[in-house]
C-alpha positions in Angstrom: 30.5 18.0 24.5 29.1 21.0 23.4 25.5 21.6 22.6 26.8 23.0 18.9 28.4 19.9 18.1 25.6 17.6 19.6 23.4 19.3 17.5 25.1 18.6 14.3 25.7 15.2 15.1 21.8 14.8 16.0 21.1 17.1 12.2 23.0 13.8 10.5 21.7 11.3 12.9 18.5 12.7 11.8 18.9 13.0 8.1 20.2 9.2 8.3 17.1 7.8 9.8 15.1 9.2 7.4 17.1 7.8 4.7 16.9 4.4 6.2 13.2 5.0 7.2 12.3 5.7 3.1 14.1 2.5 2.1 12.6 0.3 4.8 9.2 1.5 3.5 10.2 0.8 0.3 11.2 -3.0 1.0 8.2 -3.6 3.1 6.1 -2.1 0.0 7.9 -4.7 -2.3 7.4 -7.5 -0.5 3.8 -6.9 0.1 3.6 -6.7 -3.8 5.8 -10.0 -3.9 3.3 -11.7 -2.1 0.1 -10.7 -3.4 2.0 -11.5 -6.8 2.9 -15.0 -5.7 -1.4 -15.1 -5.5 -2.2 -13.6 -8.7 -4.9 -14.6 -11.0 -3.9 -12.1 -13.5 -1.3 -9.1 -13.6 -2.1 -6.3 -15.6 -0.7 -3.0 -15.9 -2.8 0.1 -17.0 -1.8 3.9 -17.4 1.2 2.8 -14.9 -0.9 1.6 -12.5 -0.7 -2.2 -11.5 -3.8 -4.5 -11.1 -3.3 -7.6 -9.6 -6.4 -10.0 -9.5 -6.1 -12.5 -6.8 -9.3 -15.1 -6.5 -12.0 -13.1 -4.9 -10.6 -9.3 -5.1 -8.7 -6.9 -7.8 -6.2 -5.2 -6.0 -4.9 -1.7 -7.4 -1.7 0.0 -7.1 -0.8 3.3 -8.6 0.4 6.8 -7.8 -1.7 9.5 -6.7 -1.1 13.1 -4.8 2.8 12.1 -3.8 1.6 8.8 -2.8 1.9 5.1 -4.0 -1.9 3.7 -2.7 -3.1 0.5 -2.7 -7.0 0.0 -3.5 -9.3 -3.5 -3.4 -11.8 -3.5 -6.0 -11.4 0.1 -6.3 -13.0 1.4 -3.7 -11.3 3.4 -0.6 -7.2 2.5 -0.2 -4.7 2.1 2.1 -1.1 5.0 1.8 1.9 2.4 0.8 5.0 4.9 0.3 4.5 8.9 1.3 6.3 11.5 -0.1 7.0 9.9 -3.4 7.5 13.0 -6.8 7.2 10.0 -8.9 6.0 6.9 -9.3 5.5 4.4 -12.3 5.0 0.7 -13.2 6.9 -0.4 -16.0 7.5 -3.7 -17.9 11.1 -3.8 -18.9 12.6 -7.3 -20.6 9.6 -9.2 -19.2 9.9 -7.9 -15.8 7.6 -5.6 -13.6 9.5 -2.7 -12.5 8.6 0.3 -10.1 10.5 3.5 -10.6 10.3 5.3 -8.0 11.5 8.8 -6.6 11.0 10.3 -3.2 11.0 13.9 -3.0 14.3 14.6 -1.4 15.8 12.4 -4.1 17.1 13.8 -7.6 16.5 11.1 -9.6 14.4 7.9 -9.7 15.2 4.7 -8.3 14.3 1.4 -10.2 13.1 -1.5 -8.1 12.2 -5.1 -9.9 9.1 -6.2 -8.8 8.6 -9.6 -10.8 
């Protein structure tokens, strides 16, 4: 094969694994929420930022500087989702939802949460 056409095919291999690697991130993200949710105390959601208080710690979620972070009792946090333009907890028809959009995509994504 040519090196040209090797080269495009390793441009969309590329381009494809970074697709996949965003929504793996995302479903790993979700279910980490599932499960501290199953846990919960108390959910609350503030300025789109989701609280979740399990027995002994209040565990934050929210977006901040292209990020989605995830902070116990508010102090230091942990990167959950990178490269995110956009991202906001929502209740719609007594569900939690995260909208999310990375920054290679046009427009938000909506993910149930609860």
């Amino acid at each position: 094969s040519t090196p040209s056409n090797s080269s495009a095919a390793s441009d969309v291999y590329k381009r494809q694994r970074s697709t996949d690697h965003h929504d793996i991130n995302t479903a790993l993200f979700l279910r980490e929420i599932a499960t501290e949710l199953k846990n919960a105390k108390d959910i609350t959601l503030i300025d789109d930022k989701l609280q979740i208080a399990l027995r002994t710690d209040l565990i934050t979620y929210e977006y901040v500087h292209n990020r989605i972070v995830r902070k116990v009792n508010g102090e230091g946090y942990i990167i959950m989702l990178e490269d995110i333009k956009k991202g906001v907890f929502f209740i719609e028809d007594e569900h939690l939802y995260i909208s999310l959009q990375s920054k290679n995509e046009s427009h938000a994504k909506k993910y149930q949460v609860l």
